[in-house]
PyMOL CGO cylinders between C-alpha atoms (Angstrom):
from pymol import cmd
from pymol.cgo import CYLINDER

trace = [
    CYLINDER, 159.66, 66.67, 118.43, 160.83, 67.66, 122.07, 0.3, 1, 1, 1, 1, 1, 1,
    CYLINDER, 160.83, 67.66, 122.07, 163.54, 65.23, 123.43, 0.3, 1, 1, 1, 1, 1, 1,
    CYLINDER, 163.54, 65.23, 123.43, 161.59, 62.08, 125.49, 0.3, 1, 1, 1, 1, 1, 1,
    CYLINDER, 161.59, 62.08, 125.49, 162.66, 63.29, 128.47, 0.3, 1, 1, 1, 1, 1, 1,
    CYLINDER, 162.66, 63.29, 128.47, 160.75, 66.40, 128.44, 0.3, 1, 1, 1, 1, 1, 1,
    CYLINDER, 160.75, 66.40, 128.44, 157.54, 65.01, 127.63, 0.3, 1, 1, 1, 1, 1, 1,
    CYLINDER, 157.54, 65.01, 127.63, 154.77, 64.92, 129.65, 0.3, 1, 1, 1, 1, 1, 1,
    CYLINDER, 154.77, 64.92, 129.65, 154.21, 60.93, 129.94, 0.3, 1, 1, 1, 1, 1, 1,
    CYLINDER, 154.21, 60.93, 129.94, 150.40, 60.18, 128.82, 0.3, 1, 1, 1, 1, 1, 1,
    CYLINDER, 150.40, 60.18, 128.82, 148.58, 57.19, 130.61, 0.3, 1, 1, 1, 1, 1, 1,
    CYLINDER, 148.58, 57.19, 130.61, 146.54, 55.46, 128.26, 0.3, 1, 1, 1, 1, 1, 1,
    CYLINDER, 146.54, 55.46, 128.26, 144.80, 52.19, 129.41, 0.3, 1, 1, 1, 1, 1, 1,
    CYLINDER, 144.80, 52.19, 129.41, 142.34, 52.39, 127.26, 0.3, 1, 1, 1, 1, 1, 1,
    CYLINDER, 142.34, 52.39, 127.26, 143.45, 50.09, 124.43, 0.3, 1, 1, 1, 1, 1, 1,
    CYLINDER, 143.45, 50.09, 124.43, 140.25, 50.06, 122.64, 0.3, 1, 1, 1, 1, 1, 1,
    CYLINDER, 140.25, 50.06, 122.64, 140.74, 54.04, 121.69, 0.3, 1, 1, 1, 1, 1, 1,
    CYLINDER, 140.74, 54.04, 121.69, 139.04, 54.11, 117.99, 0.3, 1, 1, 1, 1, 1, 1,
    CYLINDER, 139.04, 54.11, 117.99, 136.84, 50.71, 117.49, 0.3, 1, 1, 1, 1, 1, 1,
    CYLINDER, 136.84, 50.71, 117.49, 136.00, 50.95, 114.52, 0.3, 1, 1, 1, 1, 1, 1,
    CYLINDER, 136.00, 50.95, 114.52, 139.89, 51.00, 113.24, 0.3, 1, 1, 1, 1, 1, 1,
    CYLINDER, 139.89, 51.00, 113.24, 141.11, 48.73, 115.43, 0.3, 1, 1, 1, 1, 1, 1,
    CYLINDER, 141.11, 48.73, 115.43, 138.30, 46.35, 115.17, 0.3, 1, 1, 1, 1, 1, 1,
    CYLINDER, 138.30, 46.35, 115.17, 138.50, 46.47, 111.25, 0.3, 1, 1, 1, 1, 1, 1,
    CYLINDER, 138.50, 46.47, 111.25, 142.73, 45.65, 111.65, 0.3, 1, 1, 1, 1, 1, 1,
    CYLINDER, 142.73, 45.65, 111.65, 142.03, 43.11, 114.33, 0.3, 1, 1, 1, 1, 1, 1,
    CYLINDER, 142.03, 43.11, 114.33, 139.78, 41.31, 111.47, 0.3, 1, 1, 1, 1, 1, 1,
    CYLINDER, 139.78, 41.31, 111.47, 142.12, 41.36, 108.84, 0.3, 1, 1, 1, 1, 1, 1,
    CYLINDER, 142.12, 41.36, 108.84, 144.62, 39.66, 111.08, 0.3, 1, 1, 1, 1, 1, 1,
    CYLINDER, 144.62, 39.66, 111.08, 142.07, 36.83, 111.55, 0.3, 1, 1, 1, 1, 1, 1,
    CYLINDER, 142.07, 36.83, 111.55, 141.18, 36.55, 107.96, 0.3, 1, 1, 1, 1, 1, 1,
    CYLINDER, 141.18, 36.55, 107.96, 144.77, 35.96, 107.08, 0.3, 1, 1, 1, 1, 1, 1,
    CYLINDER, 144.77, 35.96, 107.08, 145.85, 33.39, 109.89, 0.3, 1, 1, 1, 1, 1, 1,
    CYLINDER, 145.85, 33.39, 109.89, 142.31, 31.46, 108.67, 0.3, 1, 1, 1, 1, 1, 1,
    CYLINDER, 142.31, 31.46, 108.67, 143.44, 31.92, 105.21, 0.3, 1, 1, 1, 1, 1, 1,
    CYLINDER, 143.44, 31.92, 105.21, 146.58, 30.73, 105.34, 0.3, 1, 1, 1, 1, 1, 1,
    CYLINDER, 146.58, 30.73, 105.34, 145.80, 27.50, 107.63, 0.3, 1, 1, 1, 1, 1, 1,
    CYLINDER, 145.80, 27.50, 107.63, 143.14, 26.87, 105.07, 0.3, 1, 1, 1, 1, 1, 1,
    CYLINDER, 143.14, 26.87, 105.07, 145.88, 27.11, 101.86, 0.3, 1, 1, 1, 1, 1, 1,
    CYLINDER, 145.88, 27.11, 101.86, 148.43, 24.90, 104.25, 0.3, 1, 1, 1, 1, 1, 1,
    CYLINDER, 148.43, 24.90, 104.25, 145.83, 22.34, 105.08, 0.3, 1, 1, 1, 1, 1, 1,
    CYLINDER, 145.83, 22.34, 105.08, 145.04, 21.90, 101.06, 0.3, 1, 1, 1, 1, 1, 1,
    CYLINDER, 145.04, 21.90, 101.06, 148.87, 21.81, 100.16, 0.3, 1, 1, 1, 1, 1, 1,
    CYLINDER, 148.87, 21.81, 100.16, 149.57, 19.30, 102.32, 0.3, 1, 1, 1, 1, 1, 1,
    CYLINDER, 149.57, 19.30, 102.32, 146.43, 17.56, 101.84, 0.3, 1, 1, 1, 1, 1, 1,
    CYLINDER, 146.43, 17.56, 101.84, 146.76, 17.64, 97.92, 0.3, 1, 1, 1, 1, 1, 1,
    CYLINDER, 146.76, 17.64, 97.92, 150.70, 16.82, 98.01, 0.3, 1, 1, 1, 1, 1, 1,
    CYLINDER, 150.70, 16.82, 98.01, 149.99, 13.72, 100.14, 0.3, 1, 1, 1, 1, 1, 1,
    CYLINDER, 149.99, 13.72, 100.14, 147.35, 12.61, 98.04, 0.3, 1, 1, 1, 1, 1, 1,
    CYLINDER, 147.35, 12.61, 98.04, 149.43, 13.43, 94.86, 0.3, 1, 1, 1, 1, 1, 1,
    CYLINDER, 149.43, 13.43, 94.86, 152.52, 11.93, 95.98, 0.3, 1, 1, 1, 1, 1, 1,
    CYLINDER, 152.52, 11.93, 95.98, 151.79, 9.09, 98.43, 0.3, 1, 1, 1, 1, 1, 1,
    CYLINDER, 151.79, 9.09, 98.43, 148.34, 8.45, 97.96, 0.3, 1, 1, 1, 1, 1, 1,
    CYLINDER, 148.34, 8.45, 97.96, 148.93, 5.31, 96.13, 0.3, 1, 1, 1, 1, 1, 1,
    CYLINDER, 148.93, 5.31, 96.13, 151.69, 4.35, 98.64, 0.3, 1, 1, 1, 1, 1, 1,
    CYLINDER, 151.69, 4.35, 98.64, 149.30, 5.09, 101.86, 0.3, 1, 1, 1, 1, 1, 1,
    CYLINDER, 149.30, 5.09, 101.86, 146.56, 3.75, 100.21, 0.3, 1, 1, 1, 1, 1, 1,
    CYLINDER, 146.56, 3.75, 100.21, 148.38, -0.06, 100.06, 0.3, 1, 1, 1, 1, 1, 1,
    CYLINDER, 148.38, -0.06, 100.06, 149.46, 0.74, 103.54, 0.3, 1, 1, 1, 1, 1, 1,
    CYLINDER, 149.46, 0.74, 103.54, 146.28, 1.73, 105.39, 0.3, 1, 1, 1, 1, 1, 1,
    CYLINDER, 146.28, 1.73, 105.39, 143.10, 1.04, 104.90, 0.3, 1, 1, 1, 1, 1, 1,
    CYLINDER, 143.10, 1.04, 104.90, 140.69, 3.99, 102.59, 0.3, 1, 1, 1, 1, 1, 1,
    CYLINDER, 140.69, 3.99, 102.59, 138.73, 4.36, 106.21, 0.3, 1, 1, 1, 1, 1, 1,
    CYLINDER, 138.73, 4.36, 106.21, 141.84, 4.98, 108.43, 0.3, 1, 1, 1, 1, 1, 1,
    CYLINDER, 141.84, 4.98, 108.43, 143.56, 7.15, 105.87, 0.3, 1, 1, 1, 1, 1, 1,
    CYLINDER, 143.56, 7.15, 105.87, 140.32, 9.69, 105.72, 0.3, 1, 1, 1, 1, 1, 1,
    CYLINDER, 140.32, 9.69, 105.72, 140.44, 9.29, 109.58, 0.3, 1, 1, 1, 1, 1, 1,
    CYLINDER, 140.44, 9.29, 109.58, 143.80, 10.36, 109.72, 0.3, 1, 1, 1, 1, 1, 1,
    CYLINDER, 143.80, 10.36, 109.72, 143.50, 13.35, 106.81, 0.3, 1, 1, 1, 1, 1, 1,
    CYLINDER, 143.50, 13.35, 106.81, 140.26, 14.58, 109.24, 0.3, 1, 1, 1, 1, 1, 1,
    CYLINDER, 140.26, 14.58, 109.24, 142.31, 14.38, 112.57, 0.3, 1, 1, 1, 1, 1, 1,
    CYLINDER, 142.31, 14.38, 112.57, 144.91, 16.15, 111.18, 0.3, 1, 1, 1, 1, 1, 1,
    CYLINDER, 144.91, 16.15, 111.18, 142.40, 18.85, 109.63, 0.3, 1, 1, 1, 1, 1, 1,
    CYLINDER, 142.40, 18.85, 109.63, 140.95, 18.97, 113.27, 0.3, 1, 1, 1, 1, 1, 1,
    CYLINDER, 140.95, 18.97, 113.27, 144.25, 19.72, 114.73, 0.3, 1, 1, 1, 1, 1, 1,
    CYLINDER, 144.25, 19.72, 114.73, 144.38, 22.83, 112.60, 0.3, 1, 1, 1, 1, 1, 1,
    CYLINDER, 144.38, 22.83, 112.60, 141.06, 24.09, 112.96, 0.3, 1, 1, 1, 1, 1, 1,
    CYLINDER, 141.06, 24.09, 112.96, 141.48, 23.51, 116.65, 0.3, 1, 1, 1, 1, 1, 1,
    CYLINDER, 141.48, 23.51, 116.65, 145.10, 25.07, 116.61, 0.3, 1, 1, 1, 1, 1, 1,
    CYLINDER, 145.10, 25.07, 116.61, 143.19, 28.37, 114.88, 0.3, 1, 1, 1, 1, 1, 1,
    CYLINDER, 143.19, 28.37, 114.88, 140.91, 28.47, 117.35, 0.3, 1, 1, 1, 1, 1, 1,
    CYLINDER, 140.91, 28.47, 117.35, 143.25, 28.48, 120.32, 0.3, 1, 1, 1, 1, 1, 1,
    CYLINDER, 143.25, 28.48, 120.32, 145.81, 30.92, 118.82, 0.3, 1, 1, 1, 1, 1, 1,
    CYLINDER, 145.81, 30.92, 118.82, 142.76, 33.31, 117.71, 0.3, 1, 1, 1, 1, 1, 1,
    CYLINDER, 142.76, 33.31, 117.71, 142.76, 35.20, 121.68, 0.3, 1, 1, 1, 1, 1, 1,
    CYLINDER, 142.76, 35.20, 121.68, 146.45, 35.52, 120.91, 0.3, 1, 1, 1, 1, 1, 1,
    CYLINDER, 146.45, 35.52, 120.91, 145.82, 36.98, 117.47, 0.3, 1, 1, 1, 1, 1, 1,
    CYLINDER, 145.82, 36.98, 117.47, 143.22, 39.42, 118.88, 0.3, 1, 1, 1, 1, 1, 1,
    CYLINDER, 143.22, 39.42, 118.88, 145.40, 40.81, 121.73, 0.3, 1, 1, 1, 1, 1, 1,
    CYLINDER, 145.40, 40.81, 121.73, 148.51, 41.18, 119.48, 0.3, 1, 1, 1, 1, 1, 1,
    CYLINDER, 148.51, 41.18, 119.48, 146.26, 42.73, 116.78, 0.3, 1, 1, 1, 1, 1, 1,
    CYLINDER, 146.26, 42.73, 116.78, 144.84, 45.28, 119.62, 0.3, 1, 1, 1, 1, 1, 1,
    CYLINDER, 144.84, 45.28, 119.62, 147.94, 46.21, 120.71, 0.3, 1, 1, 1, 1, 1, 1,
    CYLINDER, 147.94, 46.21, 120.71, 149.92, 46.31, 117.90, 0.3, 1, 1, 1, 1, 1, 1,
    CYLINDER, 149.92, 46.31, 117.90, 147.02, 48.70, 116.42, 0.3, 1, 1, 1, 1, 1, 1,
    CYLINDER, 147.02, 48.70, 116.42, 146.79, 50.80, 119.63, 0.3, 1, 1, 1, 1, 1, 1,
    CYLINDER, 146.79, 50.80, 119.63, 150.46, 52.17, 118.54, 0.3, 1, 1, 1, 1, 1, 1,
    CYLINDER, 150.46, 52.17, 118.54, 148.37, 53.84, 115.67, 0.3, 1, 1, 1, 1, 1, 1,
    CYLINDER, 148.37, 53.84, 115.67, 144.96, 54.56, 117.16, 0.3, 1, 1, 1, 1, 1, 1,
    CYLINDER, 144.96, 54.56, 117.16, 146.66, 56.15, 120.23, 0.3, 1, 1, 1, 1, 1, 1,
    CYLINDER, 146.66, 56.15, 120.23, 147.88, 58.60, 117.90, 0.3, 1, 1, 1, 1, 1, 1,
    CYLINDER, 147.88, 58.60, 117.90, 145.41, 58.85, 115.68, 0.3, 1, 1, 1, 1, 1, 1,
    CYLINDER, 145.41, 58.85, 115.68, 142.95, 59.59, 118.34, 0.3, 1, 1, 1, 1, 1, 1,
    CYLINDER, 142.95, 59.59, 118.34, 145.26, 62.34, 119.24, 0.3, 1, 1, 1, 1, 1, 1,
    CYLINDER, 145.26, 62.34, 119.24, 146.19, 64.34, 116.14, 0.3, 1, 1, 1, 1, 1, 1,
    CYLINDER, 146.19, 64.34, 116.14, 142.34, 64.12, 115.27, 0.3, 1, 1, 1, 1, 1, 1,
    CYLINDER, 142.34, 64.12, 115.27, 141.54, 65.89, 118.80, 0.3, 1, 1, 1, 1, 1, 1,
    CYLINDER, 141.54, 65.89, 118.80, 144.34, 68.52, 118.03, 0.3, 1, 1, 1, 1, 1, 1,
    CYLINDER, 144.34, 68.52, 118.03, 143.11, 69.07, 114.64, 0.3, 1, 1, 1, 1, 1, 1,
    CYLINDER, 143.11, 69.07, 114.64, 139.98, 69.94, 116.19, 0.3, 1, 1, 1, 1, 1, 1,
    CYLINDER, 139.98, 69.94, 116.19, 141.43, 72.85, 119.54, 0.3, 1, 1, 1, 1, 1, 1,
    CYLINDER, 141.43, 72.85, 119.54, 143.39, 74.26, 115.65, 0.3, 1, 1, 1, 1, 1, 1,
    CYLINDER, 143.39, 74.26, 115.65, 140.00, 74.37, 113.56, 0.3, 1, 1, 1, 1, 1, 1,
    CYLINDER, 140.00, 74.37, 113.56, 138.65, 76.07, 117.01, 0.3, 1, 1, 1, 1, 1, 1,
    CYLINDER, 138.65, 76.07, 117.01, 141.70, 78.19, 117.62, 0.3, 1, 1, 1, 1, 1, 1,
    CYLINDER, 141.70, 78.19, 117.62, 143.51, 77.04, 120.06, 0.3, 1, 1, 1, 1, 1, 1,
    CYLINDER, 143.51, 77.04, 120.06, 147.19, 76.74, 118.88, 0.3, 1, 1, 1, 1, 1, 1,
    CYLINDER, 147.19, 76.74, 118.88, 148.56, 75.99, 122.29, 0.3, 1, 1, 1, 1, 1, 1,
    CYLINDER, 148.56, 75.99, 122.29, 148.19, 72.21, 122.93, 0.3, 1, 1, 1, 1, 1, 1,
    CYLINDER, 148.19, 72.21, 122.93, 151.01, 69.85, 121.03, 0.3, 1, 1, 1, 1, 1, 1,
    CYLINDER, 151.01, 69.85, 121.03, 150.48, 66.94, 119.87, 0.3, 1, 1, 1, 1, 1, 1,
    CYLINDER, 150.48, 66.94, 119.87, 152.64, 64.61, 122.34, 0.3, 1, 1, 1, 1, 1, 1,
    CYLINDER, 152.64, 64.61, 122.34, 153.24, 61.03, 121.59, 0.3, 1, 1, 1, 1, 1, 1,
    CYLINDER, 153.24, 61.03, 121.59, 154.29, 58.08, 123.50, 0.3, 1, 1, 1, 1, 1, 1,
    CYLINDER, 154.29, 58.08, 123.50, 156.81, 56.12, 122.82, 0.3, 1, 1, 1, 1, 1, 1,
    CYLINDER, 156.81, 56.12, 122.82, 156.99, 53.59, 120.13, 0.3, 1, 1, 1, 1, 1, 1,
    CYLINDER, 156.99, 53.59, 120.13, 154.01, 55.24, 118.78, 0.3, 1, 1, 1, 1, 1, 1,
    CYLINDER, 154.01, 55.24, 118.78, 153.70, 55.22, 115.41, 0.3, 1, 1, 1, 1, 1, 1,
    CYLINDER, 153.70, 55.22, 115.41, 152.58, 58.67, 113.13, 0.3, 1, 1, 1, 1, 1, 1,
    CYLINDER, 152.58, 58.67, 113.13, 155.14, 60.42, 114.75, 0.3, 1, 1, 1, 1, 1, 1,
    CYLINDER, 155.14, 60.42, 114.75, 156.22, 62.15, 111.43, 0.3, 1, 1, 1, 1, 1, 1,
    CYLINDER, 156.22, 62.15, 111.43, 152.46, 63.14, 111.08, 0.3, 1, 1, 1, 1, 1, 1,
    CYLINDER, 152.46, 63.14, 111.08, 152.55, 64.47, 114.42, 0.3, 1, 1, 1, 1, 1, 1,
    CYLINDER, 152.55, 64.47, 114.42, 155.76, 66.75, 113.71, 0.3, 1, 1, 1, 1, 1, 1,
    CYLINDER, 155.76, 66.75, 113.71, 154.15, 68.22, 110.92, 0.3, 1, 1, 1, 1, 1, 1,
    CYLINDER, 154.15, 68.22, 110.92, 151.28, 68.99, 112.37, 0.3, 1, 1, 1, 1, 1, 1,
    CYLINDER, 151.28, 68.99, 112.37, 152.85, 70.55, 115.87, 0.3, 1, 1, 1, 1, 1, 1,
    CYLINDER, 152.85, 70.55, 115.87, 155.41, 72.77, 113.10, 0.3, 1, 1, 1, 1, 1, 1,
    CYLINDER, 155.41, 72.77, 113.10, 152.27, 73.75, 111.31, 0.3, 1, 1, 1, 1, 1, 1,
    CYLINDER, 152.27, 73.75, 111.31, 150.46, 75.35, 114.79, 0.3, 1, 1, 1, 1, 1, 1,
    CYLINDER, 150.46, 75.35, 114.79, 153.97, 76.49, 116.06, 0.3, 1, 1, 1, 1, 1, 1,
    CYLINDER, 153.97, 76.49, 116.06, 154.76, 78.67, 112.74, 0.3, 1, 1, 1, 1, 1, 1,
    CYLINDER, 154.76, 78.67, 112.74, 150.77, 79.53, 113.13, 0.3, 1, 1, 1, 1, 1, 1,
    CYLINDER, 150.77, 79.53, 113.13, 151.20, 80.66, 116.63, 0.3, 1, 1, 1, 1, 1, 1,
    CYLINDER, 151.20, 80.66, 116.63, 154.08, 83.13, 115.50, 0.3, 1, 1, 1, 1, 1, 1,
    CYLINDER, 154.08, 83.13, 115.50, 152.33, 84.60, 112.16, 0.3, 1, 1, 1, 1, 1, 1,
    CYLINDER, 152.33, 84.60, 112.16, 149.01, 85.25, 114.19, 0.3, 1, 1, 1, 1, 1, 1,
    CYLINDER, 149.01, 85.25, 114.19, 151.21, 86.38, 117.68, 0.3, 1, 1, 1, 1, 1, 1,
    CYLINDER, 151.21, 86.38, 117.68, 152.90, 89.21, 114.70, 0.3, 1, 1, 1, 1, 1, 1,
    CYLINDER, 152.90, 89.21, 114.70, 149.46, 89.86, 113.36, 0.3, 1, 1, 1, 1, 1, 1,
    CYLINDER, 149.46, 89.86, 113.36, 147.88, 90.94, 116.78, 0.3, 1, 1, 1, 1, 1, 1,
    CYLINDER, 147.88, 90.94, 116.78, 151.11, 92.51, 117.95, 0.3, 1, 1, 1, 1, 1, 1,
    CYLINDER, 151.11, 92.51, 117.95, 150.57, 94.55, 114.92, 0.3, 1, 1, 1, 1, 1, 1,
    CYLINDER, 150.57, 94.55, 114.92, 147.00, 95.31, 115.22, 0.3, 1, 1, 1, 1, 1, 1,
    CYLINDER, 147.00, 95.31, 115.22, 147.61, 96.57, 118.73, 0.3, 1, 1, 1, 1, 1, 1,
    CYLINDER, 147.61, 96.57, 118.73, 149.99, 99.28, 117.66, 0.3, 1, 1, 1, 1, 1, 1,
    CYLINDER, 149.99, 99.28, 117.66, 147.67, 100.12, 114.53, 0.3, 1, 1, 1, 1, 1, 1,
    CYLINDER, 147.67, 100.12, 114.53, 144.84, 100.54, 117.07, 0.3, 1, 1, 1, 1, 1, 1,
    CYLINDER, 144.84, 100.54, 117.07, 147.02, 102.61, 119.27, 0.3, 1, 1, 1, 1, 1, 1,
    CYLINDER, 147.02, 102.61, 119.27, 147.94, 104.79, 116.56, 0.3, 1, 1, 1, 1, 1, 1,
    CYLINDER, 147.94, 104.79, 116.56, 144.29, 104.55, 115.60, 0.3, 1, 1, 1, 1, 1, 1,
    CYLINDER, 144.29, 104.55, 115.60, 143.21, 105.76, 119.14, 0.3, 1, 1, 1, 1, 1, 1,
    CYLINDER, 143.21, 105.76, 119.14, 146.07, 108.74, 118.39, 0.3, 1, 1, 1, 1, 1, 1,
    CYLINDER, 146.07, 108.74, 118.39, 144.94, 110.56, 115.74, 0.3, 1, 1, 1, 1, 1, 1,
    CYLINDER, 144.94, 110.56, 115.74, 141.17, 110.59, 116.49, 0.3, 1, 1, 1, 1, 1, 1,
    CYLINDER, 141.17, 110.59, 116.49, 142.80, 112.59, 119.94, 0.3, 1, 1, 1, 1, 1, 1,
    CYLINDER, 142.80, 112.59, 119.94, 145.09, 115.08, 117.38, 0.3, 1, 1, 1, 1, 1, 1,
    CYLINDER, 145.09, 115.08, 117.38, 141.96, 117.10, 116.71, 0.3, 1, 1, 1, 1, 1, 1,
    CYLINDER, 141.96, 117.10, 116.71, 140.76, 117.37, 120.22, 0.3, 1, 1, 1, 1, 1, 1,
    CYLINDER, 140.76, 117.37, 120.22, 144.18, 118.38, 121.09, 0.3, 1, 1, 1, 1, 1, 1,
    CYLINDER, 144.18, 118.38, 121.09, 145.50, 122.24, 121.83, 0.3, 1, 1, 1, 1, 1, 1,
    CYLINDER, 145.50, 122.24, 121.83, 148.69, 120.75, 120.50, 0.3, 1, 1, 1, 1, 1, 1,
    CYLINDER, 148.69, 120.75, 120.50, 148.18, 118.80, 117.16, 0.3, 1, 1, 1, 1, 1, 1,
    CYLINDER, 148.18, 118.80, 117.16, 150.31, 119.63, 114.59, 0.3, 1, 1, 1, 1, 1, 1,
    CYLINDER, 150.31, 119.63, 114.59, 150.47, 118.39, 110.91, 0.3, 1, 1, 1, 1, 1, 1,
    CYLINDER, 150.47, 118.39, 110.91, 153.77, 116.01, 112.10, 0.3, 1, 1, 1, 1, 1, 1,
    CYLINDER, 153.77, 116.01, 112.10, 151.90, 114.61, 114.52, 0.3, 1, 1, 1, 1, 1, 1,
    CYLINDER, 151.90, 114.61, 114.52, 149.37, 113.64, 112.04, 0.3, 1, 1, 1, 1, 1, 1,
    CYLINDER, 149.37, 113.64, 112.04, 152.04, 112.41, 109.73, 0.3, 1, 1, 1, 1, 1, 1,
    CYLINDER, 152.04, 112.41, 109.73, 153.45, 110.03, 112.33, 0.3, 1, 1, 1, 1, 1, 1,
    CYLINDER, 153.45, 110.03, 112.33, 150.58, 108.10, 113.15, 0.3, 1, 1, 1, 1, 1, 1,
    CYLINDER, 150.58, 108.10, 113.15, 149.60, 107.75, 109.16, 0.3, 1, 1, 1, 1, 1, 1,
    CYLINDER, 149.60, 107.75, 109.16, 153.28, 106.72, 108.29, 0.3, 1, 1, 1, 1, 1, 1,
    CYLINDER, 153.28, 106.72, 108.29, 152.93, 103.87, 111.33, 0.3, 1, 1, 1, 1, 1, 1,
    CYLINDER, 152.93, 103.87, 111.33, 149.43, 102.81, 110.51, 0.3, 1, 1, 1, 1, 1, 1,
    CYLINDER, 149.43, 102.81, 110.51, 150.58, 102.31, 106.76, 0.3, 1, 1, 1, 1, 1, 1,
    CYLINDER, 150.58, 102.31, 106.76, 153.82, 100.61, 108.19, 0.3, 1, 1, 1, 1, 1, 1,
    CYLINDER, 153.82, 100.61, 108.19, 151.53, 98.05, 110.09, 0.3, 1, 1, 1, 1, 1, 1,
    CYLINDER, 151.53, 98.05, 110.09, 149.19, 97.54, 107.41, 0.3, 1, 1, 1, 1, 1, 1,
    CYLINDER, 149.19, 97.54, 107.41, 152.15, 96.45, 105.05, 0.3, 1, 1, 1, 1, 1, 1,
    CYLINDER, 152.15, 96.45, 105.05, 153.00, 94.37, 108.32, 0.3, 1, 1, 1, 1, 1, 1,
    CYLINDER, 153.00, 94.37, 108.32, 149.97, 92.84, 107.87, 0.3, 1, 1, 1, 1, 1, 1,
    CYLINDER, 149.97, 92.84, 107.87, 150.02, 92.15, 103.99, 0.3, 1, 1, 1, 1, 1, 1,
    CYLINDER, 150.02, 92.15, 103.99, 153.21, 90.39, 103.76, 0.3, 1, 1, 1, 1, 1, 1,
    CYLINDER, 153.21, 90.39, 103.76, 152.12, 88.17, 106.80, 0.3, 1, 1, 1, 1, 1, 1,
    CYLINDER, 152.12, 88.17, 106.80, 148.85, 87.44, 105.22, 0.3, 1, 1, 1, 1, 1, 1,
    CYLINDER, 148.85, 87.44, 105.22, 151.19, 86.80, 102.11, 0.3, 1, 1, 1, 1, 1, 1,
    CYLINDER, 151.19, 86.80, 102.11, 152.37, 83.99, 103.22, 0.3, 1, 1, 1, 1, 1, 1,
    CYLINDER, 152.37, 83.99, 103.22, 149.25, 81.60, 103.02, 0.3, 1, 1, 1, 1, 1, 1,
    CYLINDER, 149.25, 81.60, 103.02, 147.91, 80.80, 100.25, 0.3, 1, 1, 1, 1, 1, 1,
    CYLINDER, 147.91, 80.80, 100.25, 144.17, 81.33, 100.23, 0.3, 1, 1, 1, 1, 1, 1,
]
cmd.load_cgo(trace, "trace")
């Protein structure tokens, strides 16, 4: 990848760049944090009840100790409900570092499948992918080359092409002249083979 200082900075306020990914990570996040409030408000309930139930029991009254289990079950569901905004933002952002570049190599992907080979795949940084997006940008770059070679190659051919159909109308053709052309149009179709050799098809 180019050095940071060369790359064009991107501007992306838009934090909500794939929904349906982001959305679907933000969710999980909230499913844990609920989850594990829920597994620390049994432990403690059950190790209080296992361990100084008897104890509490002779020291408050059944009524005030269920009071006392249900404010402090209140405190956590209210604590989960206050740190939830917090989750959500942190679970945007920390998922924008892969949508952002998601969102990107997907609409690369895309100029390749319609041909165009000229637009890297630039990332911020911090983003995350960034080994994806190498690949990909060394995958158009070599590409770029093979196909550069391959029309370089066809030009010639069709100049030699454009030759010989001129040797016959020609005072001047000669069987040398003939040879020539053939020898380079055979020379730039075995161009053309070992480039096409390359891939795998």
């Amino acid at each position: 990848m180019a050095d940071e200082t060369k790359r064009p900075k991107i501007k992306r306020r838009t934090y909500l760049i794939l929904k349906g990914v982001q959305l679907r990570y933000v969710g999980l996040l909230l499913i844990v944090m609920f989850m594990t409030a829920a597994l620390s408000s049994y432990v403690i309930y059950y190790t209080t009840m296992m361990f100084m139930g008897e104890k509490l029991a002779n020291v408050y009254p059944q009524g005030r100790l269920v009071s006392i289990i249900n404010i402090f079950n209140f405190r956590i569901l209210l604590s989960m409900v206050l740190i939830t905004p917090l989750v959500v933002l942190i679970g945007i952002f920390a998922s924008h570092k892969i949508a952002g570049p998601m969102f990107r190599i997907a609409r690369t992907l895309r100029g390749m499948a319609a041909g165009d080979l000229t637009a890297p795949i630039v990332l911020r940084k911090g983003d995350e992918l960034t080994d994806i997006a190498d690949a990909i940008n060394h995958i158009s770059d070599t590409l770029r080359v093979s196909l550069k070679n391959q029309k370089e190659t066809i030009d010639k051919m069709g100049y030699d092409m454009q030759n010989l159909k001129a040797l016959p109308q020609s005072d001047r053709a000669d069987i040398s002249d003939s040879k020539l052309n053939i020898d380079r149009l055979a020379g730039g179709l075995e161009l053309l083979s070992k480039e096409l050799d390359k891939y795998k098809l």
